[in-house]
C-alpha positions as CSV (number, residue, x, y, z in Angstrom):
1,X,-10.0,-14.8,-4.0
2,X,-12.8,-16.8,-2.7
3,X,-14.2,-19.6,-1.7
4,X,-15.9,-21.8,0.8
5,X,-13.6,-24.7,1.8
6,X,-9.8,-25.5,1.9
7,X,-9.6,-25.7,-1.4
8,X,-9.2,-21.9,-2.6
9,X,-7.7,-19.3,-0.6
10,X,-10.1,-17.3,1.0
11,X,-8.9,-13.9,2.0
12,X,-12.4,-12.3,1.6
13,X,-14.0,-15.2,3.9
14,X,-15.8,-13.3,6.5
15,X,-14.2,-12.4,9.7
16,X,-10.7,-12.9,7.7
17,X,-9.9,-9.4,7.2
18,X,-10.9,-8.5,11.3
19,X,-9.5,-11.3,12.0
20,X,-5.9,-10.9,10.9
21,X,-6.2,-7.0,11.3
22,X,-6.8,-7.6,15.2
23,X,-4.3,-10.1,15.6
24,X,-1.2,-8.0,14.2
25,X,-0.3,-6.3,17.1
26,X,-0.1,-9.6,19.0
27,X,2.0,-11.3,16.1
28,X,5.5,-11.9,16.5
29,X,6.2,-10.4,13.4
30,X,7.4,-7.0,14.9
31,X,11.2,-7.5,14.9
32,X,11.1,-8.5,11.3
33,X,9.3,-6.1,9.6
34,X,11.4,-3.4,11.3
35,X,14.1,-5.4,10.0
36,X,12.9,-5.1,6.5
37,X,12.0,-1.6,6.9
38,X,15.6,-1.0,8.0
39,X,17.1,-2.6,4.7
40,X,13.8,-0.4,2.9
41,X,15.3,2.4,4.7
42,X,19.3,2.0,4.1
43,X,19.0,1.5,0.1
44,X,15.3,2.9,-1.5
45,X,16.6,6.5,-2.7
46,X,14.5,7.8,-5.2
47,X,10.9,7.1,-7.2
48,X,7.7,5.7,-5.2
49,X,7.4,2.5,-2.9
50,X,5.1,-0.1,-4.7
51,X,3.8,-2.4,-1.7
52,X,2.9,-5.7,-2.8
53,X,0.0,-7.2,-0.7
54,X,-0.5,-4.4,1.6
55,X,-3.6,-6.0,3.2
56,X,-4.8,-3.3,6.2
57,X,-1.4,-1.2,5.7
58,X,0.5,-2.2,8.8
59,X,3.5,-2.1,6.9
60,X,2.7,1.1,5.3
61,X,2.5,2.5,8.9
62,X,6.2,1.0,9.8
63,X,7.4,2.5,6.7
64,X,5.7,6.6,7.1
65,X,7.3,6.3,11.2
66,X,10.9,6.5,9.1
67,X,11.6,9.9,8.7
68,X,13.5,9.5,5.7
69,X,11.0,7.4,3.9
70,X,7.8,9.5,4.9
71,X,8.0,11.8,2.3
72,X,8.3,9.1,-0.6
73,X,5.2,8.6,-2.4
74,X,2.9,5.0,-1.6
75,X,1.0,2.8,-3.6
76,X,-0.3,-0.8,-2.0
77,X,-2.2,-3.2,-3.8
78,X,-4.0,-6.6,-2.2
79,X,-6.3,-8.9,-3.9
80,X,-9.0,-8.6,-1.0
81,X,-11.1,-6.1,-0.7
82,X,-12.4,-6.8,2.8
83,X,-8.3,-5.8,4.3
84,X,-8.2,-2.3,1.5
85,X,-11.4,-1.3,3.1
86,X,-9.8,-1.2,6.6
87,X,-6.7,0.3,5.3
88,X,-8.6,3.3,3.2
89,X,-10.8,3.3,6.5
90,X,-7.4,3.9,9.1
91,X,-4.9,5.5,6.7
92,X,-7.2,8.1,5.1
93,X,-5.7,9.4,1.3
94,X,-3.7,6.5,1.4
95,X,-3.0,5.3,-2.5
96,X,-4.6,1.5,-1.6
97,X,-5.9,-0.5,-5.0
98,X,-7.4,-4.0,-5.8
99,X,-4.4,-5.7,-7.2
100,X,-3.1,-9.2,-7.8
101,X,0.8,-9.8,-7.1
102,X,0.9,-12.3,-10.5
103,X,0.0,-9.9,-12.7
104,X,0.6,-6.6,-11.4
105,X,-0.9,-3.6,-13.7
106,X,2.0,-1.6,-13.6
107,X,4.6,-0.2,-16.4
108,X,7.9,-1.3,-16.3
109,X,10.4,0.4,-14.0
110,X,7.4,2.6,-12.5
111,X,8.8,2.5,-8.8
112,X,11.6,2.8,-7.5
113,X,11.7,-0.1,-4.7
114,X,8.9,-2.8,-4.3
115,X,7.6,-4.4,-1.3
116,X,6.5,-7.7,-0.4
117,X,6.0,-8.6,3.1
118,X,4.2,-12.2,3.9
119,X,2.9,-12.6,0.9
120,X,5.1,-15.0,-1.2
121,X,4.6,-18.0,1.2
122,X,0.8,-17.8,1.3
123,X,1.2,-18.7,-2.8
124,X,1.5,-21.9,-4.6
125,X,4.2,-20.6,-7.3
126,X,7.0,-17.8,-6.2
127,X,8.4,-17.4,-9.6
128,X,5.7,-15.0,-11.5
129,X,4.9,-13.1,-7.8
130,X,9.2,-11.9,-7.8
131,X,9.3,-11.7,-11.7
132,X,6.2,-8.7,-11.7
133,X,7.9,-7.4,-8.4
134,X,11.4,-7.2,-10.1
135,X,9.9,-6.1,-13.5
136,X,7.9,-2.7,-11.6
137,X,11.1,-2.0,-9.4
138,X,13.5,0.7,-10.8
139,X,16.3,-0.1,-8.0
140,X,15.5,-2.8,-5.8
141,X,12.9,-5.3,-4.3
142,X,12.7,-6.2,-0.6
143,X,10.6,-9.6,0.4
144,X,9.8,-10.9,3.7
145,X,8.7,-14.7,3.8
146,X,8.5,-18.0,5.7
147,X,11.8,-19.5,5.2
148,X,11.8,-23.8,5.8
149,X,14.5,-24.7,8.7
150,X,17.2,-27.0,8.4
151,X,15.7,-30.7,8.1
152,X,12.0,-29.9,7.6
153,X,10.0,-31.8,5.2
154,X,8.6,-30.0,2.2
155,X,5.7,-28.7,3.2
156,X,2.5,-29.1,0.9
157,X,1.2,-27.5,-2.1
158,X,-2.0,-27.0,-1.2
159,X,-4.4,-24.7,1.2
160,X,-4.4,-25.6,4.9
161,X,-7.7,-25.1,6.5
162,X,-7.9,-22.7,9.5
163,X,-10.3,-22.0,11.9
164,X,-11.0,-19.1,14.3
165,X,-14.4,-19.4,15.9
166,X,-14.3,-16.3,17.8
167,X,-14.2,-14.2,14.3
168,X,-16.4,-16.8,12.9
169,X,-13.3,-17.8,10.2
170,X,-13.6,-20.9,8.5
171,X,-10.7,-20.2,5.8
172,X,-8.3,-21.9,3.5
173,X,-4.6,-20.8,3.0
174,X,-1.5,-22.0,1.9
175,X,1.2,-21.9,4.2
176,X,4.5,-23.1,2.2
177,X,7.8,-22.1,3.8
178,X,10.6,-21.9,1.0
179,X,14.2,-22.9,1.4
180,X,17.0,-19.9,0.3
181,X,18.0,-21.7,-2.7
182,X,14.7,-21.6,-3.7
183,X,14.2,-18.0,-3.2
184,X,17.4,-16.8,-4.8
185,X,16.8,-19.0,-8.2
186,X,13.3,-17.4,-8.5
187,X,14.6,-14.1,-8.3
188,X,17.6,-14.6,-10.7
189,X,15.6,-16.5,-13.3
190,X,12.9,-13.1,-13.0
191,X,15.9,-10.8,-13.9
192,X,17.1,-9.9,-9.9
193,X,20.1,-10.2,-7.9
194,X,19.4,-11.2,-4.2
195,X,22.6,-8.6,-2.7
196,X,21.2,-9.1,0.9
197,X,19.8,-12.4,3.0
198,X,19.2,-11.9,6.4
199,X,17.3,-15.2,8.4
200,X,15.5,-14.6,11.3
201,X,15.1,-17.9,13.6
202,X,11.7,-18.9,14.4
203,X,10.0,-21.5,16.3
204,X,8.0,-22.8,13.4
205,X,9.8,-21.6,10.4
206,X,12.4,-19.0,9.8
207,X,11.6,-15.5,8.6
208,X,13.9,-14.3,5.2
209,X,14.9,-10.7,4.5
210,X,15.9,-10.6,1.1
211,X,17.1,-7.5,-1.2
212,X,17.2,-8.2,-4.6
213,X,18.8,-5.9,-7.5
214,X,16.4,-5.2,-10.1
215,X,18.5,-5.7,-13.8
């Protein structure tokens, strides 16, 4: 999606995808994304892993170091093209598509486990976002988001601008960290089960490792 303000996310802005892409390694995001590759891990058993927002594929690379994943096959879809590019460009053969997380072009049951990994906080509405994840997921899917901490005030519905002159980014995103309850009612109104919560303390927000049943 694009745009030239704070009003529309702007994952395609340029210097976004390089930006974010360069910065990973540095994020402290390691410990739960290994954490969510560990619930991945424990429970996916048969069928292909759907990634949902994939953007560059660092995920993908944390899931392929498992050995008992690796041989599963991998599709990942992100609305911006700028982030496929650099994933086509690192992970070469790599199943990467254009693809938008509300409306997911997928037949019903056609994976076995979807992913979603930082994704579902960076959206206005949750609700559609799990409903396509649970409705392409034979087994199981596993999300990783922003979860509010105790107290906070509701954070707003609407794109926060961020800046980062040194990659020339002048972008808009939303940034909306959801409460538990939250989570679990969207994933049982779109047909799911949440069967694990693990919450990660953070200094900011907490981080949510959800697996939810597909029905």
């Amino acid at each position: 999606m694009r745009g030239d303000g704070p009003d529309e996310p702007t994952w395609d802005a340029p210097g976004v995808a390089e930006w974010l892409d360069g910065d990973w390694p540095s994020l402290p995001v390691a410990p739960a994304v290994s954490a969510l590759v560990d619930l991945v891990e424990r429970h996916h058993t048969a069928g292909s892993i759907l990634e949902v927002g994939c953007g560059t594929g660092r995920v993908y690379e944390a899931l392929i170091r498992r050995v008992s994943l690796h041989g599963f096959p991998y599709v990942g879809v992100d609305t911006s093209r700028a982030m496929l590019a650099r994933g086509r460009a690192r992970y070469s053969g790599v199943d990467l598509r254009v693809g938008d997380a509300r409306g997911l072009t997928f037949a019903r049951r056609g994976f076995g486990s979807a992913v979603c990994v930082d994704l579902l906080h960076h959206l206005p509405d949750i609700d559609r976002p799990i409903a396509e994840l649970l409705r392409v997921a034979t087994d199981h899917a596993f999300l990783m988001l922003w979860l509010a901490k105790a107290g906070a005030p509701p954070a707003p519905i609407e794109p926060r601008l961020v800046t980062a002159p040194d990659h020339g980014v002048r972008a808009g995103f939303y940034e909306i960290p959801r409460s538990d309850e939250e989570v679990i009612a969207a994933c049982e109104r779109g047909g799911g089960r949440v069967l694990d919560l693990h919450v990660l303390e953070g200094d900011r927000h907490n981080v949510g490792l959800f697996r939810v049943g597909a029905r």
